[in-house]
Structures are given as structure tokens and as C-alpha cells.
C-alpha positions in Angstrom: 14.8 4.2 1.5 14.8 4.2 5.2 14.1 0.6 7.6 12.3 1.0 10.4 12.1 -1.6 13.1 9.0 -2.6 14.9 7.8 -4.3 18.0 5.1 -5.9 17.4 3.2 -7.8 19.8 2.7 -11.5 20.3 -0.9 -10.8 19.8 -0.9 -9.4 16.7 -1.8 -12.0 14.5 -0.6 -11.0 11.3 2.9 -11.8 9.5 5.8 -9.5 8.5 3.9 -9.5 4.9 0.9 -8.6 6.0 1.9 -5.9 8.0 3.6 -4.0 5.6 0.2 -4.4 3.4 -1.5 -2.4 5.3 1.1 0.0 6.1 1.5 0.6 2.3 -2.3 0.6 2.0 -2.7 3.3 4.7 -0.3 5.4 3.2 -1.8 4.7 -0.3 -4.7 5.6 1.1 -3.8 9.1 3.2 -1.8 9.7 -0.3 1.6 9.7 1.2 2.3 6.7 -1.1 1.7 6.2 -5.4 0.0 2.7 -6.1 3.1 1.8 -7.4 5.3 3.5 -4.5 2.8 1.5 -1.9 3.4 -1.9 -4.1 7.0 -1.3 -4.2 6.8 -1.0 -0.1 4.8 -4.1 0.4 6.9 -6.0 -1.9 4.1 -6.6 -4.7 3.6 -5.6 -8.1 1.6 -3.0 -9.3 -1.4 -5.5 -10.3 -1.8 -7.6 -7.0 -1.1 -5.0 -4.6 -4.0 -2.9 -6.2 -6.0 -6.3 -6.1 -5.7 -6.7 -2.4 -6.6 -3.0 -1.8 -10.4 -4.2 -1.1 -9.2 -6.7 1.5 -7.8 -3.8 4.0 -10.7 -1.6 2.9 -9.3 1.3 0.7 -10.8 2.2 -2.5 -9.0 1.4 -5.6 -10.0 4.6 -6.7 -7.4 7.9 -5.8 -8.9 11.2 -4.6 -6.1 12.7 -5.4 -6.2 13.8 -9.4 -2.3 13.8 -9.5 -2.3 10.3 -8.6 -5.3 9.4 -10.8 -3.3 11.0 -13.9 0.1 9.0 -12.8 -1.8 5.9 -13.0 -3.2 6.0 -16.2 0.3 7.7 -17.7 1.5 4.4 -16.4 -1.0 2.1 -17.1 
């Protein structure tokens, strides 16, 4: 795993947490990043990262069937 470092603005109103939500969720979304790969990044589980999906406004829901099918093997 790689660490980037950021400079963030003071006027970006979000903490280190919340960033790297919607990081993972963007790359969850883009499908760069497994559900579980993007929870792993943003340092939840499996179960609340795909909880707060709705609040950065990706879908639950994979377009990609490879992803799809690696979900429910692990589900």
C-alpha cells in the first residue's frame, strides 16, 4: 500500500476521515476500488462503509458484474 500526502486547504471543511470517504467512494465508484478494497482504504468495515455510500452519492449497486459476483461470493 502506498501513502500519499495531501495539502488540503484551510477551507475545506472536512476531516482526515472524511476525506478518505470520498476518495474510497470515488474510486468505488469509477471501479478502481472492490467495496471491500474502498472500506479497507477509508478505514471501515465492509457493512458501514457500504452504508455511507448514499451520503457521497454513489449507488450501492456495482456496474461492474465482476464486482457484483465478488460481493455476493463474499457476502
Amino acid at each position: 500500500m502506498r501513502t500519499i500526502q495531501l495539502n488540503i486547504p484551510d477551507s475545506i471543511d472536512k476531516n482526515d476521515n472524511e476525506l478518505a470517504m470520498i476518495i474510497a467512494s470515488k474510486l468505488y465508484e469509477d471501479g478502481t476500488l472492490s467495496s471491500g478494497q474502498a472500506a479497507d482504504l477509508a478505514g471501515l468495515s465492509k457493512r458501514t462503509f457500504i452504508e455511507l455510500l448514499g451520503k457521497y452519492g454513489v449507488s450501492v449497486f456495482s456496474t461492474s458484474v465482476e464486482d457484483l459476483e465478488s460481493d455476493i461470493a463474499n457476502a
